[in-house]
N, C-alpha and C positions, 0 to 999 in steps of 0.2 A: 604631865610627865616630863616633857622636853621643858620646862620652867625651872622645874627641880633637877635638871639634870645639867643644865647649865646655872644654875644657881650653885649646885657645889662644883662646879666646876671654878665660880670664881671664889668660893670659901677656900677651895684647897690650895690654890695659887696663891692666896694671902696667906697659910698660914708655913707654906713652902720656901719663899722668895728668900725671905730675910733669913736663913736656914745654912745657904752657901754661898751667902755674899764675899765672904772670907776667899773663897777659891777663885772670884775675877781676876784674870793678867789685862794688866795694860798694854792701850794699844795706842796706835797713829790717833790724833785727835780727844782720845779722851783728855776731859778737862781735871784740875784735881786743885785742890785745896791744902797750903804747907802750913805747919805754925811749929815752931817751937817755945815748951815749955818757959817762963820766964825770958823769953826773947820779942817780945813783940814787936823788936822791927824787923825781924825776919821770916813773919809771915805775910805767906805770899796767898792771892786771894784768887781763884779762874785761872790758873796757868794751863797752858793746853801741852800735852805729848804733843810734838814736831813730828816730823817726816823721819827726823832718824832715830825716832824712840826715846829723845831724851826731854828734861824739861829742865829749867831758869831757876835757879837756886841762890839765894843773893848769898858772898862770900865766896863760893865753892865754885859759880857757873852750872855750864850744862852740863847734867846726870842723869845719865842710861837709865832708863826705868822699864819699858817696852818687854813685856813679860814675865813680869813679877806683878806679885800680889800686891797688893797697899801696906800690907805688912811688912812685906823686903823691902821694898820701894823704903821702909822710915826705917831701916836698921842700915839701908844701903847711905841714906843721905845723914843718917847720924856718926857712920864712920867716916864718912868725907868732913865732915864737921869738926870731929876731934881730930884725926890724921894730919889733916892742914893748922893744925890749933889754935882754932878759932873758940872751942865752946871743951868743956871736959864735959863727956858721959852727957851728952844734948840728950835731952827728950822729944822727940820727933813723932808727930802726928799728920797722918796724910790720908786726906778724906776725898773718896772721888764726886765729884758733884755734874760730871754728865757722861754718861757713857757715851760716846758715838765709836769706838774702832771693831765694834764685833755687832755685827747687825743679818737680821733675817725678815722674809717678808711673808704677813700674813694677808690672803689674799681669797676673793671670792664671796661667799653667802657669810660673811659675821659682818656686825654693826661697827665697827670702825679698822678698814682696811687699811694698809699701806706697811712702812718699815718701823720696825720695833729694833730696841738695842737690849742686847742680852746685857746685862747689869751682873746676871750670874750664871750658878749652873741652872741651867732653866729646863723643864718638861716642855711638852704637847699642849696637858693644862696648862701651865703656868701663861704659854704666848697664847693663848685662847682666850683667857681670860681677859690680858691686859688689850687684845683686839675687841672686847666687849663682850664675848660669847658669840654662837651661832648665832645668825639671825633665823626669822622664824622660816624662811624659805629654805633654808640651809639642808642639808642629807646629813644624818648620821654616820655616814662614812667623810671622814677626812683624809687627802689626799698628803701626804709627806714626801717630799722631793728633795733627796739630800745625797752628798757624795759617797760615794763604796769603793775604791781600789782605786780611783780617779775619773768614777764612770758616775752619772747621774742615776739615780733608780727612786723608782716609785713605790711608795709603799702605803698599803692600803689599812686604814685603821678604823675601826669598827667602834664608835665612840659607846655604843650601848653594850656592850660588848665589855667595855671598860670600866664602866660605873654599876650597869646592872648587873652585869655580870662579875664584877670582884677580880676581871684581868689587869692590875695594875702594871704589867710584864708590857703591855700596849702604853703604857705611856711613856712613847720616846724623849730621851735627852736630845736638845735639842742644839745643833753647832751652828756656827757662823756660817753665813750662805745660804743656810737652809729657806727651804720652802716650805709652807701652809696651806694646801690650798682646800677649802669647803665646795664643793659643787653644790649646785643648786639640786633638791630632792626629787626624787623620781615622781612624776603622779600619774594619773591615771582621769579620763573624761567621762562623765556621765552626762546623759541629754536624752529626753521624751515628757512623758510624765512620771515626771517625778518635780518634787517642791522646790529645789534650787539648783536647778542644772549647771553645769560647767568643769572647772579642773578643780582638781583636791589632790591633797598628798597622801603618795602612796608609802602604807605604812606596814611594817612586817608582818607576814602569811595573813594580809589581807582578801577578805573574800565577798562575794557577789554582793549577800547580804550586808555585809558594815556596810561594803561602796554605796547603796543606797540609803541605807540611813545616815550616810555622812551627807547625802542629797535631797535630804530632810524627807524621805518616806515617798511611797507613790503617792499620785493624786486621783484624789475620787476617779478620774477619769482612767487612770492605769491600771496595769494587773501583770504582775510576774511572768505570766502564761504566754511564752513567747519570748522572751528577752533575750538578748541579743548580745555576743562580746565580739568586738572586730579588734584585728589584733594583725600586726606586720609579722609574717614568718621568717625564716630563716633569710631567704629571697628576695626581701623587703615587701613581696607583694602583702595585700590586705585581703585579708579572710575573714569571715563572718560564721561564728560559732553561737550555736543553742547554749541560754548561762541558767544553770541552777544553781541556787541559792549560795551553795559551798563551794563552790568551785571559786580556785582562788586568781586572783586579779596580777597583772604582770604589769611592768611598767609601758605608760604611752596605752593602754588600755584604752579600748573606747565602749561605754557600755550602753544599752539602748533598750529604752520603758517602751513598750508598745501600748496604746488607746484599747481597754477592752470595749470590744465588739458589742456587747452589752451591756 
């Protein structure tokens, strides 16, 4: 299930991106690409946005661009073009070829962390995707840290919740600055007899019985009769509760096969 749930997590990303490429503003360091039509010595090849938003225009000089589309950006340098009369009614093409001035990080349990460049109007999916997906230690709850009135806030998103359940309303757009963050999933310990003792991921209204057959079953030597859930209360202390079969399993769990007696 979590295969196919990050599986179209990166189909939806692909078929989103290219969608609102049109609405990116430029910014400090993005790189771009100039040519004008029938002009080929006035294309310009890697020009980077400067410090004060503007960039290298042969003819014209430096031209403001730092907040405008790629589309304004060539109707703004096609007017400086004709104005100064250099070119009548220039055909002006300008293609960004590196985003770097609008950047967020995604960070935590997915298969390749660090900072990603929004390119566009980008989702939740979308930077999920291009971090590789959850990894498999990953929680289904993702963590979003992003600004509100000038205050930092957390906001908690229920990735099953999104896909399984058809809440598309959970998948935030995503702004500069923002945060990613995946925690590592909750689980729960099982250990006695039982076939492969140890930690396992705890997974939604999990109970007694899954916990052991994810522990591959008791062994001849085991028996249910008696089992055991130790469990930190409120208090932190550790209590030791009677577990039957249905009773359901909390996170840091620790469950315990006892040796029947006969």
């Amino acid at each position: 299930m979590r295969k196919i749930l990050y599986l179209l997590i990166i189909m939806l990303a692909a078929f989103t991106l290219p969608a609102h490429a049109g609405s990116y503003l430029l910014g400090t360091g993005d790189v771009v690409r100039i040519s004008v039509y029938d002009h080929p010595d006035l294309q310009v090849d890697a020009v980077q946005v400067d410090e004060d938003g503007k960039i290298a225009v042969p003819l014209i000089g430096a031209i403001p661009v730092a907040g405008l589309t790629a589309s304004a950006a060539q109707k703004r340098i096609a007017q400086a073009l004709e104005s100064g009369g250099f070119i009548i009614k220039p055909n002006v093409n300008l293609i960004v070829q590196q985003y770097r001035s609008k950047q967020i990080s995604v960070l935590g349990q997915v298969n390749k962390p660090g900072k990603y460049a929004l390119e566009s109007t980008s989702t939740l999916t979308d930077l999920l995707a291009l971090a590789g997906g959850i990894g498999s230690l990953g929680s289904d709850t993702v963590i979003l840290i992003h600004k509100q009135n000038n205050q930092l806030k957390e906001t908690k998103i229920d990735t099953l919740a999104l896909f399984k359940g058809g809440q598309l309303n959970l998948d935030y757009t995503i702004n500069e600055g923002d945060i990613i963050y995946v925690p590592r999933a909750e689980v729960f310990y099982i250990y006695g007899e039982v076939q492969h003792p140890g930690a396992y991921r705890l997974e939604k209204n999990m109970n007694v019985m899954q916990a052991i057959a994810l522990g591959g079953g008791i062994t001849l030597r085991g028996t249910e009769r008696g089992a055991q859930i130790r469990r930190q209360d409120k208090d932190d202390k550790t209590v030791t509760l009677p577990a039957s079969p249905t009773d359901p399993i909390h996170p840091d769990d620790v469950i315990y096969i006892k040796e029947s007696l006969f």
